[in-house]
N, C-alpha and C positions, 0 to 999 in steps of 0.2 A: 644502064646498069653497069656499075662497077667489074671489072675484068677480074677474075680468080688471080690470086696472086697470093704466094704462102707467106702469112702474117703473125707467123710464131713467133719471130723474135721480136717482132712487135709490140706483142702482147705478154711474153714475157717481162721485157723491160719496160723501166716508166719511159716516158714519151721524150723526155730529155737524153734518156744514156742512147735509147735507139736514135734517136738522132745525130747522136755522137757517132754511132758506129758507122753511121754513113757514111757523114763526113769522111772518116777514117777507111771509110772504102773507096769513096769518091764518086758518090751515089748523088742523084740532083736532089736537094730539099726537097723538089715540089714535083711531081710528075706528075703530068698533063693525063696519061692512060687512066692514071689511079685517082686523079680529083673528082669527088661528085659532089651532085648537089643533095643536102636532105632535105624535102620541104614537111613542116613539122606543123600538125594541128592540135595535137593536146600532149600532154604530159610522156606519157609514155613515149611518145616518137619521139619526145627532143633525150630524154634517158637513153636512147636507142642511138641515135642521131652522135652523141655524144660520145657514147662507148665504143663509137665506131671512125672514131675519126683520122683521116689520115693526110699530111701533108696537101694544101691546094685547096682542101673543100670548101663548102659552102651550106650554113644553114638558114634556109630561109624559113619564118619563123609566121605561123598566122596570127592574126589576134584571138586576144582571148587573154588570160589570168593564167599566168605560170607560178612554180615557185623560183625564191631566189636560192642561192647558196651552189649555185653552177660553179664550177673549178676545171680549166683547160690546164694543161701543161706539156710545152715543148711541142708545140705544132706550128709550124711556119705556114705561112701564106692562108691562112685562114678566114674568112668572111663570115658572121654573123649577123643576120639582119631581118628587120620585120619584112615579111611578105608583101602587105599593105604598107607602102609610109603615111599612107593618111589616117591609117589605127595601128599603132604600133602595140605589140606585143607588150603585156605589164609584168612586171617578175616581181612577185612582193613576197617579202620577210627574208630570213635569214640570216647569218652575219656579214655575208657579202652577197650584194646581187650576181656579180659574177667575178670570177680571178681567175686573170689572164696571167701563169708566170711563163717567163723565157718562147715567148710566141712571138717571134718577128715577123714583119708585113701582114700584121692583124688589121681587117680593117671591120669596125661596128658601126652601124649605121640604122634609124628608125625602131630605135629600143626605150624603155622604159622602166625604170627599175624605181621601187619607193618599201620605207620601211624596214629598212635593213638596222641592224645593232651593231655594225660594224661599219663597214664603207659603200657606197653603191657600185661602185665596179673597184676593182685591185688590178692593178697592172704591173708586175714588175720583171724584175732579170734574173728571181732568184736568190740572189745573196749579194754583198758590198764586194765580194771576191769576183763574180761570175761576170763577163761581157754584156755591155751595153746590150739592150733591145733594142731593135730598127724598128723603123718604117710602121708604126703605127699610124691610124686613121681611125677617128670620134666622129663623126657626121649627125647631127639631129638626134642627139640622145638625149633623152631625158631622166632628174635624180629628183627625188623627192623626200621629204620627211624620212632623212634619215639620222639616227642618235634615239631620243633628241638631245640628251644632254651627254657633255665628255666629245674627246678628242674624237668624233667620229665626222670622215670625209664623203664627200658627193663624189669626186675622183682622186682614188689615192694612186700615184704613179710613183715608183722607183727604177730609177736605171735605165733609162729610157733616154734614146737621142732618134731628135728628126722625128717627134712624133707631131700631129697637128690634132685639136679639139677647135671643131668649127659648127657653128649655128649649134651647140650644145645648149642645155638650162641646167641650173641646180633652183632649187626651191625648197629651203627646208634644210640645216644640216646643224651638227652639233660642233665640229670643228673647224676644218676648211672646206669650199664649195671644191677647192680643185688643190690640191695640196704636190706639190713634186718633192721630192728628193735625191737626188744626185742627179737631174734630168739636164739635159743640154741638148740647144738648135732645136727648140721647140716655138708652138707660136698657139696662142688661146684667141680665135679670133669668131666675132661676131656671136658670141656667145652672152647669157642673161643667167646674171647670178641675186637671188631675191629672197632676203634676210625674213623666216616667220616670228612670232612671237611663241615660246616656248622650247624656243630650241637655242643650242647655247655656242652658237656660232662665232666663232674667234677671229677669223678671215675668210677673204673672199676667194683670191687667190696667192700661195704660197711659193716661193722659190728658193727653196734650203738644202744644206746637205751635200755643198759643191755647188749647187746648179747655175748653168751660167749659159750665156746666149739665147735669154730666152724673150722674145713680144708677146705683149698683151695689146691687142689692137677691135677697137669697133667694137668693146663688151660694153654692157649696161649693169652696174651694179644698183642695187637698192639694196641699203640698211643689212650691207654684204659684211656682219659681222661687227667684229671693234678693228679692222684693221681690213678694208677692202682689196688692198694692194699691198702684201707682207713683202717686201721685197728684201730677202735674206729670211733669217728668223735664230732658229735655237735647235739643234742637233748633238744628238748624241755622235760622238768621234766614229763609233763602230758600223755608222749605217752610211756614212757618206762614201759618195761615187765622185771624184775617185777618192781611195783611201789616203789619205793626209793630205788633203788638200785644206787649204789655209784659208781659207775664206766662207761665209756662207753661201753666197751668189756673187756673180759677178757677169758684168755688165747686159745687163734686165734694159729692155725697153719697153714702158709703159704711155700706148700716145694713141691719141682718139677714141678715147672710152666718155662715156657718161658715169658720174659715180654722185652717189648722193644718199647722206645720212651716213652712219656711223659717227665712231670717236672723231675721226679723221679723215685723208683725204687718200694717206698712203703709208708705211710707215717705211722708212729705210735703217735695213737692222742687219748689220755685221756683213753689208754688202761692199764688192769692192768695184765701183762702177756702175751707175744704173743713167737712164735717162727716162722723166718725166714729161711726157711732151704732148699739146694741143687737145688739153684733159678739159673737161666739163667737170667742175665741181662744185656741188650744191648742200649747202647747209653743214657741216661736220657741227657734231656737237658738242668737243671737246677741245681738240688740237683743229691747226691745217695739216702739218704736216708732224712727225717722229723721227730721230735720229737716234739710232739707238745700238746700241751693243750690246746682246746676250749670253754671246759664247767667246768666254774670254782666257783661252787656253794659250800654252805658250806658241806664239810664232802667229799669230794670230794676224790681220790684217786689221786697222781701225776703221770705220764704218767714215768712208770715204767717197770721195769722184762724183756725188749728184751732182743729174744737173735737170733743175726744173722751168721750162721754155716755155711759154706761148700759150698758157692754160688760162683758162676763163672761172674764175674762182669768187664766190659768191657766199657769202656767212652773214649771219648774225654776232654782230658783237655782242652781245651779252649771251650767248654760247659761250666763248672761249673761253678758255679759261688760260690758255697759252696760246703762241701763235706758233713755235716752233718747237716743240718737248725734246729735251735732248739727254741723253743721260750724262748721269754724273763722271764715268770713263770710259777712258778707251774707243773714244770715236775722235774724228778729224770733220768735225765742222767750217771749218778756215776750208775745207777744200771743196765744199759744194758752190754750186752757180745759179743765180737766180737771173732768169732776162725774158725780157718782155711776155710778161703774166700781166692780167687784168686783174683786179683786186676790186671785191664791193662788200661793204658791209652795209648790208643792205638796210639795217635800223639805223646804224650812223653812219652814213657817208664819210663824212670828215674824217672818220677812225679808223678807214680802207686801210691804209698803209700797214703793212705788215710790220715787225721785227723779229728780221730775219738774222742766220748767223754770220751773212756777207752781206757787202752791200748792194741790190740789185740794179742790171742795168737795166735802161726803158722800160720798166716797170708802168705801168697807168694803173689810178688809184681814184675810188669814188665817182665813177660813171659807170652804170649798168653795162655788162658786154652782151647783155641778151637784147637790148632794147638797139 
C-alpha cells in the first residue's frame, strides 16, 4: 500500500506544472516510497488506477476489452502493461488509444489498441517550444484498423529522443503505421507493419519535422502504404523540433528490413543524409525508389546524401513505370550513391539494369539474389 503522503498540490495542478515545481524545489521525479503498482481488471480500476497516478508507478493491466481515449500527462517513469503478455489487454475506439504528453521514461509493453478515429497511441513533449521527451520504451504492442481513411496513424510520436519501438505491429492504418516528428536517436526495430484493404495508408514509416538519427532495422513491411519508407516528407514550419531547422530528416538509416509491394521501395523526400542498406525488396508497383522535395521554404536544404548499398531488389518490369521519380526541383540527385545492389527484373532479366541518377558501382544485374 501506498504511504499517506499530502497530495494537494498535486491534485491541484495538472501533472506537468506539479512536476515543475519539484523540479524547482529539487524533489526526485520518481520516489521509490510513493511508486505502486495498480493491477487493473475492468474498467473502473484502470479510471481509478489512473486518477491516481504518481511518479514511478506501474499499471498492470488484465485482459479483457477496455475503452480507448486514455490521456496521461506529465508523469515520469511510468510503466503500463498487459498483466498477461500472452493476452494482452484490447483498448478499442476512441480518437486515440492512449496519449502520452511530456512522460519521460515511459515504458508500454504487451498492449493492444484497434479502432481508433485518430491515432493508436499519441506520444509527444507537448508543444514545438517544450523539451524533448526521453527514454521512452514500445515492447510488443500492438495497432490495428485505425482511420480508415485520412491522415490517421498506428504511432503518432512528437518530440521524443532515444525512444525505441521494438517487436511492435501496425495492421490496418489510414496514414502512417508509425509516423515521428521532430523525433531523434530513435530506432524502430524488429517490428511488422501490414498495409489492409480499405484503409488509406500513405506510409509505412515516417521521419519529418527535423527528425534526424533515427534506424529502422529488421522490420517487415507488406503493402506498407504508397511509401513504406517516407524518409523526410512535408511539415508545417510551426510543429518541427527543433524549431527552424532546415531540413526534414537527416541522416535516417534504413538496413535489413524485408519490404514488399507498394508504389516503391522507399521514398527520399527533403532528407539531408539517409543511408539504404542490405534491404529485401519485392515487387514495387510503380517506382524503385523517389527523390523528392516537398517543403520548399527559404533556407531549405535539397534532398540530398543517399546512399543505397548492398540491397537485393527484385521487380517486375512491366510495373514500372520509372525507375527512379525524381521531382522537377529542388533536390540534388548528382549527390546520391548507388553500390553494390542486386537488381532482377524478374519478367525480363536483360532489362535488370536500373537507370539511376548516378552511375552505380558493382552493381549485379539480371541474376536472381534469392536463388
Amino acid at each position: 500500500m501506498r504511504p499517506f503522503t499530502p497530495t494537494l498540490a498535486g491534485r491541484l495542478f495538472a501533472p506537468s506544472v506539479a512536476a515543475l515545481l519539484a523540479g524547482l524545489l529539487g524533489l526526485a521525479a520518481a520516489d521509490p516510497l510513493r511508486a505502486a503498482e495498480h493491477v487493473v481488471n475492468n474498467v473502473k480500476e484502470l479510471r481509478a488506477a489512473l486518477s491516481s497516478l504518481e511518479h514511478g508507478d506501474t499499471i498492470k493491466i488484465a485482459p479483457g476489452t477496455y475503452p480507448g481515449g486514455n490521456h496521461v500527462v506529465g508523469i515520469a517513469k511510468l510503466t503500463v502493461e498487459g498483466l498477461d503478455p500472452a493476452d494482452p489487454p484490447v483498448f478499442e475506439g476512441g480518437s486515440n488509444g492512449w496519449q502520452f504528453s511530456e512522460c519521460s521514461d515511459l515504458t508500454l509493453r504487451h498492449l493492444h489498441v484497434r479502432k481508433q478515429t485518430a491515432n493508436g497511441f499519441n506520444l509527444d513533449n507537448g508543444s514545438a517550444e517544450r523539451p524533448l521527451v526521453e527514454g521512452i520504451r514500445i515492447e510488443h504492442v500492438q495497432v490495428s484498423d485505425v482511420g480508415p481513411t485520412g491522415n490517421h496513424d498506428g504511432f503518432k510520436l512528437s518530440g521524443l529522443r532515444g525512444a525505441v519501438l521494438r517487436d511492435c505491429s501496425v495492421t490496418g492504418w489510414g496514414g502512417q503505421a508509425v509516423d515521428m516528428v521532430g523525433c531523434h536517436n530513435m530506432r524502430v526495430v524488429s517490428c511488422r507493419f501490414v498495409g489492409k484493404e480499405g484503409f488509406s495508408a500513405s506510409a509505412g514509416v515516417q521521419t519529418k519535422g527535423g527528425t534526424s538519427g533515427v534506424v529502422v532495422e529488421n522490420c517487415r513491411f507488406e503493402n506498407a502504404g504508397e511509401r513504406p519508407l517516407n524518409i523526410g516528407g512535408s511539415t508545417g514550419l510551426e510543429y518541427f523540433r527543433p524549431l527552424g531547422a532546415k531540413h526534414e530528416a537527416k541522416d535516417i538509416t534504413v538496413r535489413s528490413n524485408h519490404i514488399e509491394g507498394s508504389l516503391c521501395a522507399a521514398a527520399f523526400v527533403g532528407v539531408d543524409g539517409a543511408l539504404f542498406e542490405n534491404n529485401t525488396v519485392l515487387y514495387p508497383t510503380r517506382w524503385l525508389f523517389r527523390i523528392l522535395q516537398e517543403t520548399r521554404e527559404e533556407g531549405f536544404v535539397p534532398c540530398r546524401n543517399g546512399v543505397v548499398r548492398d540491397n537485393r531488389i527484385i521487380f517486375r518490369r512491366a510495373d514500372i513505370r520509372e525507375d527512379v521519380n525524381r521531382s522537377a526541383a529542388g533536390i540534388a540527385p548528382e549527390t546520391f550513391r548507388f553500390e553494390n545492389n542486386k537488381w532482377f527484373a524478374e519478367d525480363r532479366p536483360t532489362a535488370s539494369k536500373p537507370k539511376l541518377p548516378t552511375e552505380e558501382t558493382g552493381g549485379e544485374y539480371g541474376t536472381d539474389p534469392r536463388s
